[in-house]
N, C-alpha and C positions, 0 to 999 in steps of 0.2 A: 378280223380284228384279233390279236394275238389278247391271249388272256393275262390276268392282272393276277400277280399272286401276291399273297397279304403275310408279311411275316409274324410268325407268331409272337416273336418275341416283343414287336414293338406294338403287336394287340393287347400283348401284357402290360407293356408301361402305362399306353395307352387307357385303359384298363382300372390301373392302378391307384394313375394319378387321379381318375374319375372319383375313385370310391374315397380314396384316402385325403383330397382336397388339396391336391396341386402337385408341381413335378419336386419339390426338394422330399415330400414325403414318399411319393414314389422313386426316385433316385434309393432312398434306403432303401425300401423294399426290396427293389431287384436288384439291389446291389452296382448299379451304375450313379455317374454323378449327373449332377443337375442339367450340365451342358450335354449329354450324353442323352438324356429322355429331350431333352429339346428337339435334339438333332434328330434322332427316331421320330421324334411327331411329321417335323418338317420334310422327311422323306416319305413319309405315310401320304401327306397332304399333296404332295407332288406326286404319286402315284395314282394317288386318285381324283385327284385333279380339283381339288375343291377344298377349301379350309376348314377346320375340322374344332377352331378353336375362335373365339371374337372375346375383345378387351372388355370387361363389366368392372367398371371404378378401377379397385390395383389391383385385381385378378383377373381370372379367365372365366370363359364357360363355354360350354359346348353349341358349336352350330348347330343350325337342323341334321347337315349331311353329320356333322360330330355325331348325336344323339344317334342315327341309323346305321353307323358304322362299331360305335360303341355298342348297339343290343345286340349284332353279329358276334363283336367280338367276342362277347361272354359268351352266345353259344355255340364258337368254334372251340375259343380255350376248355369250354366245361366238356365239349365231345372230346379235345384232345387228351386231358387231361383222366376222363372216364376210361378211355383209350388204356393209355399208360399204366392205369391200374389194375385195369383187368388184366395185362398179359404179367405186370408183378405178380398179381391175386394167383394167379395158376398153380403157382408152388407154395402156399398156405392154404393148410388144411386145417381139419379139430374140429372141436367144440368151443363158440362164443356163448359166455350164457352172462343177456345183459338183462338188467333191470333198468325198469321205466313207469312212473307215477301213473294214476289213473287220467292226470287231467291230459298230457300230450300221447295218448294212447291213437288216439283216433284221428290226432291232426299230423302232429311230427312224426311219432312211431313208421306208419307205413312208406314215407315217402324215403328217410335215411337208411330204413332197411330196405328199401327196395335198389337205392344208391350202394348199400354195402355188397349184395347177393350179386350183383350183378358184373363187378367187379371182383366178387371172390368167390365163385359159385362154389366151391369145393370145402368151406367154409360151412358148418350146420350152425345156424342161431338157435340158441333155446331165449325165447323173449320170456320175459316175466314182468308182466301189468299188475301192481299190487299197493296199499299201502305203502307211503315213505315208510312206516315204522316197521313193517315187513320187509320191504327194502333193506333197511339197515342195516335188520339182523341175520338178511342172507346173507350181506355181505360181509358182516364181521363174520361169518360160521363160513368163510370163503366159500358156500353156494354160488355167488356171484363175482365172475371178471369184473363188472365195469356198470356202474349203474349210474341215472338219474337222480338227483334227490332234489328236495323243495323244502323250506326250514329256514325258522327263524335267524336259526346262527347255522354258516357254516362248520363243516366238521374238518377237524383240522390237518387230514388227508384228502380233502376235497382241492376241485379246481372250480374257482365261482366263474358260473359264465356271464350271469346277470343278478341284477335285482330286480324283482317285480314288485307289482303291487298290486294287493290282495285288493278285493271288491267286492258290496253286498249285491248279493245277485237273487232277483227274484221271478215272478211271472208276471207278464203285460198285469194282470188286477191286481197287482200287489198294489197300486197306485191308489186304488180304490178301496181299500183296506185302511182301517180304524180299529185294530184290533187294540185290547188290554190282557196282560202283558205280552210283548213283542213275542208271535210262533218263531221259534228259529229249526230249520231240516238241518241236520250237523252228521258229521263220523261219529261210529262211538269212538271213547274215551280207549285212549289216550288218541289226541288230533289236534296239531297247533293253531288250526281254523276252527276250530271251537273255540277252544283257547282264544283265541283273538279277541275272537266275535265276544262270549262275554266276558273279559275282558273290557274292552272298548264301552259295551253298554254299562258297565256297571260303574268306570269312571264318568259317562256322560249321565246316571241319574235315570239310564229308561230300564223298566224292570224288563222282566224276559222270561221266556218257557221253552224249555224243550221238548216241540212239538211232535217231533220223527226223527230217528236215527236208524241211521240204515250199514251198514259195511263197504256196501260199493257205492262209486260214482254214479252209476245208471240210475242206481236205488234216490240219492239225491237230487239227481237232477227230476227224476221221473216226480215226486214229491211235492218239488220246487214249485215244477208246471203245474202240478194238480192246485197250488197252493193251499198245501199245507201249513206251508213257512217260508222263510226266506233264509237263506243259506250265503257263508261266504266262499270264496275261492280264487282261484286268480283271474283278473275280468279278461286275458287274451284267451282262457279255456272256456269260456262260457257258449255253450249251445245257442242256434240260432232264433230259437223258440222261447230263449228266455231274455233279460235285458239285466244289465247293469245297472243298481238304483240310484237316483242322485243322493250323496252324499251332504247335500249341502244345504237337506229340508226336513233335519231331524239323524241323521244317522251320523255315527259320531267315527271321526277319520279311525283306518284302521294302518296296523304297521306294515310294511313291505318284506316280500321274504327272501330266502336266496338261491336261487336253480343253481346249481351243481353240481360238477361231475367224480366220481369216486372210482378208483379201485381197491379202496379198503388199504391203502398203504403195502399195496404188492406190483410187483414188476407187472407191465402190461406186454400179452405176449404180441406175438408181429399182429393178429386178427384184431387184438383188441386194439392196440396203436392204428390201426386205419379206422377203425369203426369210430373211434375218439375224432378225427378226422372230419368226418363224416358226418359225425354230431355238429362243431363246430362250423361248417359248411353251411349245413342247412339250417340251422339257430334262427339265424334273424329274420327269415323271411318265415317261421310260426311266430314270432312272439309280438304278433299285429296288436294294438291299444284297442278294448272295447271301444266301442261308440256308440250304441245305442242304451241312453242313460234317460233312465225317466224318477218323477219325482215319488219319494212316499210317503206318505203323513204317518212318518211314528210315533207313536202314542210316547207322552212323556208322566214321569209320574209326578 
């Protein structure tokens, strides 16, 4: 049986029209027209002999065979694609030195630098896991290419990738907790998640204390667990050992803040332009919604 070869390029529309929700938004994408991804699908479907698309009300969706030839394709296009960049990556060399918050240190950090090195091995990263407000000020003192930042407002050299929203995060007994006035674990000052936190309690009426303050993440989180207090931060970074607290049995809603990308208002050179890349790539699959939400009896005064 002669083998079946899968063009890449109508993996791509294919692809495309998946993520983006149908073919006139992929026709932009890749720059062809509407009748144009049609016709690619239809040659796809005759290749493989089986329809790839069934009618749901006025739109489409993917068959079963759809769905098994769509998970291929992303990881053809994503090997080709890693491909391509690595043999660019050969002739870019230097020094990256990026910055990145404490809270995607451990989730995001390792997988997009693993995605950049690998494609640019000739490329040395200096990482730096530090405070946003340390952050900042490496980057304004151009210490730093290209960094992360998290913040109520963005800064007006920034690129906003998302808004999150921030969550009071505490430990499974925080539920069984009655404490007077609310422990809260926080950064020292200056920390917009302090800020927040009272903030928020002191327009809802619940007093407050602060319980521990610590410099680092680890220092917080470690605190949390021991239940000290209950802390806030953004609920897709929260550790598996702690839980998101219901908002909706005493804690009073808090604002959302804004992930963002910076290079301090300076030209990105070729390492840092892929590295940016690279962020954007891998973004959406860490910024997963907590879900493990329980309730807390906050003490009201």
């Amino acid at each position: 049986m002669a083998s079946i070869n899968l063009d890449l390029d109508v993996l791509r529309s294919l692809v495309a029209a998946q993520q983006l929700g149908g073919f006139n938004r992929a026709a932009d994408h890749v720059g062809r027209s509407q009748s144009a991804i049609s016709q690619q699908i239809h040659k796809l479907e005759a290749r493989v002999g089986q329809p790839l698309f069934r009618k749901r009300g006025r739109g489409l969706t993917l068959t079963e065979a759809g769905e098994i030839v769509l998970a291929y394709a992303q990881r053809i296009l994503r090997l080709n694609d890693e491909a391509v960049a690595a043999l660019r990556g050969t002739s870019i060399n230097g020094v990256m030195r990026f910055g990145i918050p404490f809270d995607f240190a451990d989730t995001w950090l390792p997988e997009a630098l693993g995605i950049f090195k690998r494609s640019h091995p000739a490329v040395r990263v200096d990482a730096i896991v530090d405070r946003n407000v340390a952050l900042i000020d490496r980057l304004d003192k151009g210490q730093l290419d290209l960094a992360v930042l998290i913040g109520a407002k963005p800064r007006a050299d920034s690129e906003v990738l998302a808004t999150l929203p921030m969550a009071w995060v505490g430990s499974p007994r925080s539920a069984e907790q009655d404490v007077k006035p609310l422990p809260l674990a926080v950064f020292e000052a200056p920390c917009f998640f302090r800020a927040a936190a009272t903030d928020a309690l002191d327009k809802a009426g619940i007093p407050w204390r602060i319980a521990f303050t610590s410099p680092s993440l680890s220092g917080l989180w470690a605190a949390t667990d021991a239940g000290l207090g209950i802390t806030v931060r953004i609920a897709g970074s929260v550790p598996d050992r702690l839980v998101v607290l219901d908002k909706g049995v005493g804690l009073p809603k808090l604002p959302s803040v804004s992930l963002s990308l910076s290079s301090g208002g300076r030209s990105l050179s070729p390492a840092a332009a892929r590295l940016r890349e690279v962020l954007l790539e891998t973004l959406p699959v860490k910024l997963r919604p907590a879900t493990d939400v329980i309730p807390l009896r906050a003490a009201r005064a």
